[in-house]
The first five atom37 places (N, CA, C, CB, O) and aatype in JSON, in Angstrom:
{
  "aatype": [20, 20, 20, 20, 20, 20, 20, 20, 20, 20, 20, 20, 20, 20, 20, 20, 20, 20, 20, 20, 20, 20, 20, 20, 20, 20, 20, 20, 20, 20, 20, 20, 20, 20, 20, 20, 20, 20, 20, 20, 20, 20, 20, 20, 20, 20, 20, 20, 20, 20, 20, 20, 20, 20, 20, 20, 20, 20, 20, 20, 20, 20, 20, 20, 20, 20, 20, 20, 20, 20, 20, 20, 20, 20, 20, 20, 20, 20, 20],
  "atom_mask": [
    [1, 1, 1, 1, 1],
    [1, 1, 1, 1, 1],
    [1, 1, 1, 1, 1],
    [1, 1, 1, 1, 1],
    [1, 1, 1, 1, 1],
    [1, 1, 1, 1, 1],
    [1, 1, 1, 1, 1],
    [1, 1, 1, 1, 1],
    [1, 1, 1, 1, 1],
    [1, 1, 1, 1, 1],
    [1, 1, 1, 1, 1],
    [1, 1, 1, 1, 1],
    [1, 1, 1, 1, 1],
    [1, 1, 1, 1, 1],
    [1, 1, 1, 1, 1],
    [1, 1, 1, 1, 1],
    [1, 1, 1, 1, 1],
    [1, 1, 1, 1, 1],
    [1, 1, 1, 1, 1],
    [1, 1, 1, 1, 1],
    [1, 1, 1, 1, 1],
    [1, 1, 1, 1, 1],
    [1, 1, 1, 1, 1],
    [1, 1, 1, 1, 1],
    [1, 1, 1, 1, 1],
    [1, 1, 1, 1, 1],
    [1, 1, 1, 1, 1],
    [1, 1, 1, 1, 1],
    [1, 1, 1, 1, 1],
    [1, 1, 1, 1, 1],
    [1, 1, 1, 1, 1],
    [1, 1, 1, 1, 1],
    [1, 1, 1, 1, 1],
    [1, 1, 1, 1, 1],
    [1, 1, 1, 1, 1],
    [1, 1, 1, 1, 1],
    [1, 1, 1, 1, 1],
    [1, 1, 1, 1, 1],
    [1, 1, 1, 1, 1],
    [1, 1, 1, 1, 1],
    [1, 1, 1, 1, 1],
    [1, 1, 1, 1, 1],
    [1, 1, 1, 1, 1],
    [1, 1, 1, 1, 1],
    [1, 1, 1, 1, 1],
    [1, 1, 1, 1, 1],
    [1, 1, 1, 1, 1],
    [1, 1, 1, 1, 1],
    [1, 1, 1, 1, 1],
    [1, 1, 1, 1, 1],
    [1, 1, 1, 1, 1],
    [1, 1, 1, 1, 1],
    [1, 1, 1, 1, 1],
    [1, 1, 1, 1, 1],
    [1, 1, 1, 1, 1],
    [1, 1, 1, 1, 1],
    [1, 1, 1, 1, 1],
    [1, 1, 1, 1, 1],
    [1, 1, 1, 1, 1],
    [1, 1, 1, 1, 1],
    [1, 1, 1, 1, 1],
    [1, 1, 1, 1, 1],
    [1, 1, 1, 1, 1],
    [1, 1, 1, 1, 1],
    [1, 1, 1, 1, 1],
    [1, 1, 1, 1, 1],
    [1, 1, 1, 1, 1],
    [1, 1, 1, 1, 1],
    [1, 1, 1, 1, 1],
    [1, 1, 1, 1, 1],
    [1, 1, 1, 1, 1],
    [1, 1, 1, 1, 1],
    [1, 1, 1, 1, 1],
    [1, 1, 1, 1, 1],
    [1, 1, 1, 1, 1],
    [1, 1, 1, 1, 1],
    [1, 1, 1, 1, 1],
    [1, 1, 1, 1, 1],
    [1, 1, 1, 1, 1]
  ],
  "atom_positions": [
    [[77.92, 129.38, 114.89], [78.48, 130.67, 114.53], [80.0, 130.59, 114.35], [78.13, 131.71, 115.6], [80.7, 131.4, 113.74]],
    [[80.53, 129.11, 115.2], [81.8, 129.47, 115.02], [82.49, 128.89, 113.46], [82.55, 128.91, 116.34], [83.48, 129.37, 112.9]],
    [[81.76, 127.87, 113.04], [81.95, 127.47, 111.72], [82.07, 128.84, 110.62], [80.7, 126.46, 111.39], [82.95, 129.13, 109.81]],
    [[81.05, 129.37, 110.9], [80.93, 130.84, 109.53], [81.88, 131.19, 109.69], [79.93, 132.22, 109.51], [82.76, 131.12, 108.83]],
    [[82.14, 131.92, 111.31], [83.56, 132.67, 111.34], [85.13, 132.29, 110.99], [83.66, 132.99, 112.54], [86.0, 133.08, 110.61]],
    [[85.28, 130.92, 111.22], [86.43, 129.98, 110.74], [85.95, 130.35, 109.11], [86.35, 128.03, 111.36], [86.26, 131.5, 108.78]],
    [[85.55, 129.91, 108.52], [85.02, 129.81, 107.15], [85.15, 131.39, 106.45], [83.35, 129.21, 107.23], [85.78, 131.28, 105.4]],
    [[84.82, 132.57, 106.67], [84.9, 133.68, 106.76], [86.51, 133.67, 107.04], [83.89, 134.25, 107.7], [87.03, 134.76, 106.78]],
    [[86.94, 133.18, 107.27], [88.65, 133.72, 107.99], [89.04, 133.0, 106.7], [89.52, 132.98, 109.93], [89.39, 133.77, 105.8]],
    [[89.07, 131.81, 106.43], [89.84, 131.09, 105.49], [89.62, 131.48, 104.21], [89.65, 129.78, 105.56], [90.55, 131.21, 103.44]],
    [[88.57, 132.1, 103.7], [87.87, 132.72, 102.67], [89.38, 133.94, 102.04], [86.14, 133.58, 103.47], [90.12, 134.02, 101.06]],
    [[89.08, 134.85, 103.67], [89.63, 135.94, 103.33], [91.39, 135.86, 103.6], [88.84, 137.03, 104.13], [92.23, 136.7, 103.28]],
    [[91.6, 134.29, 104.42], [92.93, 134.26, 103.92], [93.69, 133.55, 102.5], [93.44, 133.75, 104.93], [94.86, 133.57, 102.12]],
    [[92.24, 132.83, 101.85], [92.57, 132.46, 100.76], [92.56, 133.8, 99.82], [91.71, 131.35, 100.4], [93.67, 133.9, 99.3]],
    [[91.96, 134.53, 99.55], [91.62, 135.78, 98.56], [93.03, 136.85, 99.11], [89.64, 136.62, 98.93], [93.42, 137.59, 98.21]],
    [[93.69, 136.97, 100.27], [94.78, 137.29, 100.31], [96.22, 137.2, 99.46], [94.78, 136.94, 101.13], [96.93, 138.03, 98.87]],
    [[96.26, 135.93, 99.67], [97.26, 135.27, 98.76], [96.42, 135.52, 97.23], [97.58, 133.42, 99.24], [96.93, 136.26, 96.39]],
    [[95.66, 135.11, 97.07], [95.19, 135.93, 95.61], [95.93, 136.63, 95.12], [94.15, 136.78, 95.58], [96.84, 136.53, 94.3]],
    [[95.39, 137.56, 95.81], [95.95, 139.27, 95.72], [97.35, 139.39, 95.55], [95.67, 140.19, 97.12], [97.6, 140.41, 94.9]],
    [[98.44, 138.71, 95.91], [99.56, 139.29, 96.01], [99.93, 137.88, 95.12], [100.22, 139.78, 97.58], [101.11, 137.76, 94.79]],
    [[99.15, 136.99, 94.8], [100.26, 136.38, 93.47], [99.39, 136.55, 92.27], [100.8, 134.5, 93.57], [99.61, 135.71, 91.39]],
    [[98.49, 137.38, 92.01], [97.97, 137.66, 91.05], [98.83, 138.72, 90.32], [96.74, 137.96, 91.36], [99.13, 139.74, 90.94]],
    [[99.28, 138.54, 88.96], [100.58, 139.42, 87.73], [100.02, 140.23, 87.57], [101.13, 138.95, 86.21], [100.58, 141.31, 87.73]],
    [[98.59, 140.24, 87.15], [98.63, 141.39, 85.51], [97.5, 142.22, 86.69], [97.67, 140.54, 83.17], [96.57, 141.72, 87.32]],
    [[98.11, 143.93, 86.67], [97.21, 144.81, 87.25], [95.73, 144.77, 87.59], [97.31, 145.65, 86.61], [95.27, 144.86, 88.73]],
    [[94.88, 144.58, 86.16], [93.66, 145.05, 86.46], [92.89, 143.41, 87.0], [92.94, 145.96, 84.95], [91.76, 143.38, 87.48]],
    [[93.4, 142.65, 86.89], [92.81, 141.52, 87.94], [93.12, 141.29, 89.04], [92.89, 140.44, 87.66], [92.41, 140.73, 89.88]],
    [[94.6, 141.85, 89.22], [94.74, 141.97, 90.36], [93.59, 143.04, 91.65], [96.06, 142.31, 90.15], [93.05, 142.51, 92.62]],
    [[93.51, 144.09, 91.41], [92.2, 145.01, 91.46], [91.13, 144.54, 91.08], [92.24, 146.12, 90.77], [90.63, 145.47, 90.43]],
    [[90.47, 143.74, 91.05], [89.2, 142.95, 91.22], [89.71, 141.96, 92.22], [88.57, 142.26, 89.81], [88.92, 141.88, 93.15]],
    [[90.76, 141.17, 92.36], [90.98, 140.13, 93.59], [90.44, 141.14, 94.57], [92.71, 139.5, 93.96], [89.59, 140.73, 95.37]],
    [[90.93, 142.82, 94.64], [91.83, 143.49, 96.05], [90.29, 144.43, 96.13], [93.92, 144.68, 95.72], [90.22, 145.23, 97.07]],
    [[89.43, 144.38, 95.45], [87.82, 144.62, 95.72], [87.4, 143.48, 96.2], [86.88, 144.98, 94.48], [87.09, 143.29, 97.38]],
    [[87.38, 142.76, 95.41], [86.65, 140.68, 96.51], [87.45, 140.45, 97.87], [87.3, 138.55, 95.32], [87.09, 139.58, 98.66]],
    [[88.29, 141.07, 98.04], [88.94, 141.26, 99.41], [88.4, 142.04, 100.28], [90.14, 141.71, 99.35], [87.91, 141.64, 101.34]],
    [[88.43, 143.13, 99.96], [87.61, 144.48, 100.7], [86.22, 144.05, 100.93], [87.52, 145.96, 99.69], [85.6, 144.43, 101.92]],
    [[85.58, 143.05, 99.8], [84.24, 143.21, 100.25], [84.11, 141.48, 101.36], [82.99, 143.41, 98.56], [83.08, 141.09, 101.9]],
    [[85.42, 140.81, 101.38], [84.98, 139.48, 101.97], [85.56, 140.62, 103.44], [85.94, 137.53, 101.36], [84.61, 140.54, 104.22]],
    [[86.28, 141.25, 103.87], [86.71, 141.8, 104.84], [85.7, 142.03, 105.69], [87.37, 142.76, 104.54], [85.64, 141.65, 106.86]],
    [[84.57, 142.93, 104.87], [83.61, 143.33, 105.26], [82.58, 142.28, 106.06], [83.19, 143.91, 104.21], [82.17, 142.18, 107.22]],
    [[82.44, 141.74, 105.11], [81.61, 140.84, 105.59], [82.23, 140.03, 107.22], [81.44, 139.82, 104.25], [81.8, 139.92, 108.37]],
    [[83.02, 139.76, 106.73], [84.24, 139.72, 107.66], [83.75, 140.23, 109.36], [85.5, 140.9, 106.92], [83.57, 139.46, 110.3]],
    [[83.68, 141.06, 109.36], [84.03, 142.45, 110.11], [81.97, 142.14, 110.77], [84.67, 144.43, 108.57], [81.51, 142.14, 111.91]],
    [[81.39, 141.95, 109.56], [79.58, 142.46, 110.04], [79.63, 140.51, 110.97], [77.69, 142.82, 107.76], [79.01, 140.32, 112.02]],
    [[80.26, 139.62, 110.43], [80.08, 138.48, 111.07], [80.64, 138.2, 112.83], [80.75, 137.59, 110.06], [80.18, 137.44, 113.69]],
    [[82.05, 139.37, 112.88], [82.31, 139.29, 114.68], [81.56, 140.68, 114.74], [84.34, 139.29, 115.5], [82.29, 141.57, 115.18]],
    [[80.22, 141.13, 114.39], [79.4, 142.13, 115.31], [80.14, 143.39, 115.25], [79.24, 141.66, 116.91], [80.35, 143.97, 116.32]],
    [[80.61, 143.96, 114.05], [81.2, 144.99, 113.93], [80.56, 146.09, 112.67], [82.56, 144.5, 113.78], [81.21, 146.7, 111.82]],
    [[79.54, 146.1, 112.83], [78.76, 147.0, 111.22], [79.56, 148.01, 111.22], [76.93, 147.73, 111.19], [80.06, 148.22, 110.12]],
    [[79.92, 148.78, 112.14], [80.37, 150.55, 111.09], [81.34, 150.0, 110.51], [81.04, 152.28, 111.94], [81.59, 150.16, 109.32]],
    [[82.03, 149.24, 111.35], [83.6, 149.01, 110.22], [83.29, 148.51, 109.36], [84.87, 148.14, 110.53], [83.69, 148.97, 108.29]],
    [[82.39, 147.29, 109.34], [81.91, 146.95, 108.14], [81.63, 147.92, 106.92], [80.87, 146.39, 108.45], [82.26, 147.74, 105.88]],
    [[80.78, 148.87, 107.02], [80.52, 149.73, 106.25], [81.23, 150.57, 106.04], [79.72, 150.11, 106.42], [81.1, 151.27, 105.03]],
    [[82.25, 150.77, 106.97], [83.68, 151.69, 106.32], [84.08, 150.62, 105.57], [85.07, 152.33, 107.47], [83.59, 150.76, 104.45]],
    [[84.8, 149.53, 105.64], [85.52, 148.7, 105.03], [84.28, 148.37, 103.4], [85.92, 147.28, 106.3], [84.72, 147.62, 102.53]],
    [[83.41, 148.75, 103.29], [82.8, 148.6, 101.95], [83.05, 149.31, 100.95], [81.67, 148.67, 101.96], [83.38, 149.03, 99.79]],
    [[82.77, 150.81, 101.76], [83.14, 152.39, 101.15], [84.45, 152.01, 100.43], [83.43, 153.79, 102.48], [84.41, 151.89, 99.2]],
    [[85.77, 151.78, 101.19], [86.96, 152.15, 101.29], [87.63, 150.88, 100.41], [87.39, 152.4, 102.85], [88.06, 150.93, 99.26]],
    [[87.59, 149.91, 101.16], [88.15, 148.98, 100.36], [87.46, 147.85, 99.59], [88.95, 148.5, 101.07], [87.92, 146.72, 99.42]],
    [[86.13, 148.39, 99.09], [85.76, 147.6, 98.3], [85.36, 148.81, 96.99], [84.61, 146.61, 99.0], [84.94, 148.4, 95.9]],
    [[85.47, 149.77, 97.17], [84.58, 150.74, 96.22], [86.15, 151.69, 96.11], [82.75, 151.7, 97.12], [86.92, 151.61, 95.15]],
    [[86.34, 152.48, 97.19], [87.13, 153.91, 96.86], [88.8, 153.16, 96.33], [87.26, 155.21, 98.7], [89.26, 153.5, 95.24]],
    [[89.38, 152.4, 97.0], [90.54, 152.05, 96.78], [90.87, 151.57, 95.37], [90.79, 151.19, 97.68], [91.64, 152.12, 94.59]],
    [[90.22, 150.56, 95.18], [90.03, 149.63, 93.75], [89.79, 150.58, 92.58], [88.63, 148.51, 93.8], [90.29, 150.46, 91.46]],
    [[88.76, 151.74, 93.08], [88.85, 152.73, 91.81], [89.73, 153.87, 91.5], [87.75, 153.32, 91.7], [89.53, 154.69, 90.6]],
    [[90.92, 153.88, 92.5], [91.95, 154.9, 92.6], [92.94, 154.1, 92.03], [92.29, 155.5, 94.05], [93.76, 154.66, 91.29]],
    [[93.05, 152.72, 92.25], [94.2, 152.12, 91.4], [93.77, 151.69, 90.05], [94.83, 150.89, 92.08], [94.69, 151.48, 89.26]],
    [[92.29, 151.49, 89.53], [92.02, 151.64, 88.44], [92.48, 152.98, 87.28], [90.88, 151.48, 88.71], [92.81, 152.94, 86.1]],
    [[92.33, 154.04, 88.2], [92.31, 155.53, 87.79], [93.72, 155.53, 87.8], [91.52, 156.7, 88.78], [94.41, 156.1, 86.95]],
    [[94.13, 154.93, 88.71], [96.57, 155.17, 88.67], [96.47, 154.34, 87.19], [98.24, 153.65, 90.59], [96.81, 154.84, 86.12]],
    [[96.08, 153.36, 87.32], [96.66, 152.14, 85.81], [96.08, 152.81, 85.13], [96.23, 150.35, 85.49], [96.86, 152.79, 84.18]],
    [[94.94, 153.73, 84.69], [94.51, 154.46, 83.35], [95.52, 155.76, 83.02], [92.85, 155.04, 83.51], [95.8, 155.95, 81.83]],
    [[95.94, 156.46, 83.81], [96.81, 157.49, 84.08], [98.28, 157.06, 83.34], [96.88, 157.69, 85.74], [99.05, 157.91, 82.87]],
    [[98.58, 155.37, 83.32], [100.13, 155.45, 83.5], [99.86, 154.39, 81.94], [101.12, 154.71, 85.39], [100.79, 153.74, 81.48]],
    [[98.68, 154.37, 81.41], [98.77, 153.5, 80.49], [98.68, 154.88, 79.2], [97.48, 152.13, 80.65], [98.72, 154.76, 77.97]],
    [[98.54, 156.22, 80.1], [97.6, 156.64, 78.94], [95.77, 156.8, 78.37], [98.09, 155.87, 78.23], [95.2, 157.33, 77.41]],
    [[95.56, 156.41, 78.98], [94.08, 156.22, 78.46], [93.34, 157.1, 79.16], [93.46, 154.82, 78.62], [92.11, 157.18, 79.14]],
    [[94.43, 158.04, 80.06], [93.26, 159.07, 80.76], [94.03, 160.2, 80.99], [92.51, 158.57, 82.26], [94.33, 160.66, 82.09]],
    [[94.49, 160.87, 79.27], [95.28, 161.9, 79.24], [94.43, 163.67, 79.2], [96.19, 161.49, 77.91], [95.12, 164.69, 79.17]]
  ]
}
C-alpha cells in the first residue's frame, strides 16, 4: 500500500508542476482537471472518500469549467 501511495504522491507532484509551467490557457485547464482528479484519487487512496468526492465535484468538474467559462468571456465567444 505504501508503494501506490508514494506513486500517487509523485504522480500528483509531477502534474503540479504541469500546471504552473504549462503557457497557453485552455491546456493549462485540462492539466488543472488531471490534477483535481489525481488529487482525488489521491485523497480515496489515504482512506478519505468524502473529500475525495468533494475534490471530484470541485476540482475536477466545477473549477476547470469556471475558468473555461472566464477564457470564453474574455476571448469573446460568450457575449
Amino acid at each position: 500500500m505504501i508503494a501506490v501511495q508514494v506513486a500517487i504522491l509523485v504522480l500528483v507532484a509531477a502534474t503540479a508542476v504541469a500546471v504552473v509551467l504549462t503557457r497557453e490557457p485552455l491546456a493549462q485547464t485540462i492539466a488543472l482537471s488531471f490534477y483535481g482528479l489525481l488529487l482525488a484519487i489521491l485523497f480515496f487512496v489515504f482512506q478519505a472518500p468524502d473529500v475525495s468526492l468533494s475534490e471530484i465535484a470541485v476540482g475536477s468538474v466545477a473549477l476547470p469549467l469556471m475558468v473555461l467559462l472566464a477564457l470564453a468571456k474574455i476571448r469573446g465567444g460568450a457575449e
